[in-house]
N, C-alpha and C positions, 0 to 999 in steps of 0.2 A: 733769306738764304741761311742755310744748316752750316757750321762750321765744326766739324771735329775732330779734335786732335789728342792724342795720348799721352801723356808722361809719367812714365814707371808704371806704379799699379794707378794709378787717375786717368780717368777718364772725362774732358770737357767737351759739351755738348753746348755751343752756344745758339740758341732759335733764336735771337734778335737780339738789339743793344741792349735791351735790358735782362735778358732772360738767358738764365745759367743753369745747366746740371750739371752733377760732379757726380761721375760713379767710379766707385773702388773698386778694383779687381781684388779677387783672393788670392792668396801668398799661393805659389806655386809650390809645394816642396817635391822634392825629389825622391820619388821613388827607389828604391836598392831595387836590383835587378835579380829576378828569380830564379835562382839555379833548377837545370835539367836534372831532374831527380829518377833515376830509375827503381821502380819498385819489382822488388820479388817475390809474386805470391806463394806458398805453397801447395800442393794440393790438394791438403787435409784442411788447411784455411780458407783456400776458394770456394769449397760446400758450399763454406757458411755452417750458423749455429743460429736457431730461431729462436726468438727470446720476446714474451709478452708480460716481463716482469720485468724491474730495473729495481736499487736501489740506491743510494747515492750516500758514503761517507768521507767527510771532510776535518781534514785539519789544516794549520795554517801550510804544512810544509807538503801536502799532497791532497788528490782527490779520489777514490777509489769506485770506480762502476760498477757492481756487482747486477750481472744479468742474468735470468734465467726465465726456467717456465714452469708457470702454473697451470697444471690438469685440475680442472672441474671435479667436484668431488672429493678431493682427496685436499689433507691439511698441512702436505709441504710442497715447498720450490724447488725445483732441479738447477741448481746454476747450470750456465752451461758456459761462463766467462766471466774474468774479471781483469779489467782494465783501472789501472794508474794509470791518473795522470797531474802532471805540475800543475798549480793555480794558473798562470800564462796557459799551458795548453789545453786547459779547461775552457778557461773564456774566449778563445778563439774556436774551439768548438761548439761551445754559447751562441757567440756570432752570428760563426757558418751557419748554425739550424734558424736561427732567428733570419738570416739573411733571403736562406731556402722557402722556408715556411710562410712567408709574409704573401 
């Protein structure tokens, strides 16, 4: 006969008198709760700007995106945007694409 019973994060799982398993649950933490965020796009922004170039400059106190496009042929970039952004929301955009792309 299976006996099993819980306490706290432990879990005992007794199959006979002699035979015991012990499984640990993971710490539950607590989630903070997501505020409703309303966004306002413009509609010079919701275009969009197409960009098949990126560059990426960093220092410890920021990170700076510089996007643009390069035409074939020719020996410059058009930016066409540049995005700061803080170390934090740098790597949570790290993340996010890593989480997307996988």
């Amino acid at each position: 006969m299976i006996d099993k019973y819980k306490k706290g994060r432990r879990v005992y799982t007794h199959w006979d008198k002699n035979t015991e398993q012990v499984t640990i649950l993971p710490k539950n933490k607590p989630q903070p709760p997501v505020p409703d965020i309303a966004v306002e796009v413009p509609q010079e922004i919701a275009a969009g700007k197409r960009a098949n170039f990126f560059v990426i400059h960093s220092s410890p106190d920021e990170f700076v995106l510089d996007l643009g496009v390069f035409q074939p042929g020719t020996e410059k970039v058009k930016l066409t945007g540049r995005v700061l952004l803080s170390p934090r929301t740098a790597k949570k955009l790290m993340l996010s694409l890593e989480k997307h792309f996988k």
